[in-house]
N, C-alpha and C positions, 0 to 999 in steps of 0.2 A: 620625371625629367632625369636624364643620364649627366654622371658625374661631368662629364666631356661636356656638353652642354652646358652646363651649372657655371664651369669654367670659364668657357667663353663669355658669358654675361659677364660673370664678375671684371675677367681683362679690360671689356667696355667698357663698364662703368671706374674702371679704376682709371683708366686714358691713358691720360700725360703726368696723374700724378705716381709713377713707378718710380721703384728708387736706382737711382743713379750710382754708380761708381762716383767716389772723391778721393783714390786716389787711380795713377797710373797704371795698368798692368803690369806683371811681373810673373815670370813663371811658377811663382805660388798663388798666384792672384786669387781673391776670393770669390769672383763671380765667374771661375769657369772649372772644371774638373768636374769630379765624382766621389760623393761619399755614401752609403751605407749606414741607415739606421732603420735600429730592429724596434719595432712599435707593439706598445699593447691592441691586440685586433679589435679591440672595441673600437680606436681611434681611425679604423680605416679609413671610415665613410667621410671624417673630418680634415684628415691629410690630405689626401689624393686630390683633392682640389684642388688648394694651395701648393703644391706642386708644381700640378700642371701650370696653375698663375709665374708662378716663380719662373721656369725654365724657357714659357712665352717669353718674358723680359731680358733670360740671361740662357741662351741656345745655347750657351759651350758649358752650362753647369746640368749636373745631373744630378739628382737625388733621388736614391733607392732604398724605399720599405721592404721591410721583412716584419711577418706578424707573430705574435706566439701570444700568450698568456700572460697578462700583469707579473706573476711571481716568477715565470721563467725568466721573463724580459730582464727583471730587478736581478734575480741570483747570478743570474751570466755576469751581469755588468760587473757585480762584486766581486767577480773569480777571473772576470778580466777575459771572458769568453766575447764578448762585441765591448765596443767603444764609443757607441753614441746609440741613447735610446731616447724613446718618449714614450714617457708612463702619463697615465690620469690621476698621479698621487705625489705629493713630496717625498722624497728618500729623508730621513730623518736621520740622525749624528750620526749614530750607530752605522748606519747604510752605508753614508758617505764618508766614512770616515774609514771603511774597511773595504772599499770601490776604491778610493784615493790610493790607498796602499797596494793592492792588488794591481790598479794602473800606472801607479809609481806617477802622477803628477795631482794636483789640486784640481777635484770637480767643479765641473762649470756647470752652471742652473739657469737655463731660461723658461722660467713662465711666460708663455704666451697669448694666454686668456684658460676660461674658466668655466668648464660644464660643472652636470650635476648629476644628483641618481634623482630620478622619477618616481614613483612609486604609483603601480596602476593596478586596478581591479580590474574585473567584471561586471558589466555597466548592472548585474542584477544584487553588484554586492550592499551592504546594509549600510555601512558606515562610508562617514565619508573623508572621515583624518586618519593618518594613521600615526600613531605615539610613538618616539622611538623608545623612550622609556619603559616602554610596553612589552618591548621586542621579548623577554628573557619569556613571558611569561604566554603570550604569542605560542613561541615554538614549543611549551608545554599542551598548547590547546588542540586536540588530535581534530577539530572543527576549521581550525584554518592553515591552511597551507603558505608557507614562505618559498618563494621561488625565484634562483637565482638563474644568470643566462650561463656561467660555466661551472664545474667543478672547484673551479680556483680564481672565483669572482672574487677583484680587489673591490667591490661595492658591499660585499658581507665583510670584510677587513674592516672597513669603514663603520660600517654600523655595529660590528662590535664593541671601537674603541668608543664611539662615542654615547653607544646603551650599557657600557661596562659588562657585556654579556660574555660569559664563559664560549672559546670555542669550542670546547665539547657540545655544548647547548646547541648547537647548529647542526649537528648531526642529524636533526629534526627536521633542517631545510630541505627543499629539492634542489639540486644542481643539474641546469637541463646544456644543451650542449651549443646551443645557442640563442640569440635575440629573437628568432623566427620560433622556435621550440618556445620559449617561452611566452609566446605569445598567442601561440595554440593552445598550450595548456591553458593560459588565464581564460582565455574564451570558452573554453568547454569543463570551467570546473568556477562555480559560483566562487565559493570561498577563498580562494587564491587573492596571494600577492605579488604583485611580482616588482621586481625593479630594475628598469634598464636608463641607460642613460638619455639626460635630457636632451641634446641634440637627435634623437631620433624623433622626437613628437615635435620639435621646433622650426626644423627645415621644410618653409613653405616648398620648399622647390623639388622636393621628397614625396612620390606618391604613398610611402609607407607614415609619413606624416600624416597624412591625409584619413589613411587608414586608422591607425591609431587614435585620432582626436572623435573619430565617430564611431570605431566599436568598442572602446575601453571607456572607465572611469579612471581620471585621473585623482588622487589623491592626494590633499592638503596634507603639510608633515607639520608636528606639532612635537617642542625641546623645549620642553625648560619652564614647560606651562604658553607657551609662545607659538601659535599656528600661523603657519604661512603656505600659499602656494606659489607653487612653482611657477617662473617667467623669469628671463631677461633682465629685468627691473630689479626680482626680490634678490637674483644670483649678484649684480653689478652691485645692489647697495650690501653685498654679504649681508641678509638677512635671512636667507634660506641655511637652512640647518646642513644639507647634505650637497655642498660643494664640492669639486673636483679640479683642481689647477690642471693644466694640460703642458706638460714641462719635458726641455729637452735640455739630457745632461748629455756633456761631452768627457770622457775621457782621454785616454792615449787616442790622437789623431791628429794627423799630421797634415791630412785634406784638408786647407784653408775655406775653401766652399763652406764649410759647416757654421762658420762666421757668417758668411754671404745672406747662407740660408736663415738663419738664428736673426740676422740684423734685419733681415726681411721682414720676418713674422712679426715683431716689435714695433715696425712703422706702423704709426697713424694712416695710411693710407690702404696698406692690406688686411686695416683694422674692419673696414667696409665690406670688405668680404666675408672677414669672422663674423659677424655681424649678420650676417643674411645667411650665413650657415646655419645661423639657432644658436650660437655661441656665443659667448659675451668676452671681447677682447681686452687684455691688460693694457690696453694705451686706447682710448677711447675717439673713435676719429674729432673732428674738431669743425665745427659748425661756421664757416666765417656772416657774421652778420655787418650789412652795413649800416650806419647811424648818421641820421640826419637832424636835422631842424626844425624839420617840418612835418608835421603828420598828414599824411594823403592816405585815408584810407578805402579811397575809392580809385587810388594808383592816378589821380589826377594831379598836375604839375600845379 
């Protein structure tokens, strides 16, 4: 199913609950213009949706991605090269603290929900968890291969800090040039690993979802003595080990929109489209149940 498509369902099922303007317009106003944010390309496939939802609701507002790599995305922002990005990682003190300065005002953070890294085989591979603990000793093993989708995968960033593994030690990995590459590779080389993000195996509405859950092995991750697999469920109760917040910082910008936008994605209501993306959102939609008196469980009065 095409992104376009995807869209239009979710605008349906969202209705009447869209979010409204509280206050008046003004020629800053925050649901019309155009702003410019430059995204890590893994997040494409997750944006472009909600976009198109967004601008359905508010025609006079525009929002435009630009894609590059996790660590260009970050360095620019610090040197004050663009002004509002979204990464699949937290900027940590350091970052934002030498971003702040560089933009000459105080970073603004919205986490907006929460992917993950996947970890998938080769349905002919032997095991079926994979240890992060394991990782240093992995990329010493000329028998199994580590496979990342870029050169400058924030998903090996990740699993370095949390297997304590030297980034020399990686030099051992393969860095292939994308998600589609490495998913060629895992297929035609038994011993492979690879790790792409969990929205690409979770979106029913995704024929490469489809693909994915029948010709790979997904694999269980296991921290700290603690195996879990990946879902929805293990991501929302943070029980899964390899989390990703999906966060949009703003700096020097002057484009009001970027609130509009930001205040958007936080509603309980476009939390229902995160949600059927394969993504698990930071404000959880909200179930209304009503309560009675009586039990009919045959729906009779």
């Amino acid at each position: 199913m095409n992104k376009k498509l995807f869209s239009l369902i979710i605008i349906a099922v969202l209705g009447c609950y869209a979010c409204k303007p509280e206050t008046k317009k003004t020629s800053e106003s925050w649901d019309e213009g155009q702003v410019s944010i430059v995204a890590d390309s893994n997040l494409k496939v997750v944006l472009e949706p909600l976009v198109t939802i967004y601008e359905h609701y508010f025609p006079k507002a525009k929002i435009d991605f630009q894609y590059a790599s996790e660590d260009k995305v970050i360095q620019d922002f610090k040197q004050n090269n663009n002004n509002v990005i979204a990464t699949n990682r937290l900027l940590d003190e350091n970052e934002l603290h030498n971003a702040a300065i560089a933009q000459g005002v105080t970073i603004g953070e919205y986490t907006f929900a929460y992917d993950a890294v996947a970890v998938i085989a080769n349905k002919d591979f032997k095991d079926s968890v994979f240890k992060i603990e394991n990782i240093s000793s992995i990329l010493q093993n000329k028998n199994i291969q580590l496979v990342f989708d870029n050169p400058k995968s924030g998903i090996a960033r990740l699993l370095m800090q949390l297997s304590q593994t030297p980034a020399t030690d990686f030099k051992n990995a393969l860095a292939l040039q994308s998600s589609t590459d490495l998913l060629n590779y895992i297929a035609a080389h038994q011993n492979a690993i690879g790790f792409i993000p969990f929205h690409l195996l979770s979106n029913n509405y995704e024929n490469e979802t489809q693909y994915i859950l029948n010709h790979f092995k997904v694999l269980n991750v296991s921290y700290k003595e603690v195996t879990t697999a990946i879902s929805q469920q293990s991501i929302a109760d943070a029980k899964y080990p390899l989390i990703r917040p999906i966060t949009i910082y703003i700096g020097r910008c002057s484009e009001q929109v970027i609130k509009g936008f930001t205040g958007f994605l936080l509603k309980r209501q476009i939390s229902k489209a995160i949600l059927l993306s394969g993504l698990v959102p930071k404000n959880m939609p909200i179930r209304d149940v009503v309560v009675t008196d009586k039990f009919n469980p045959n729906g009779n009065k």
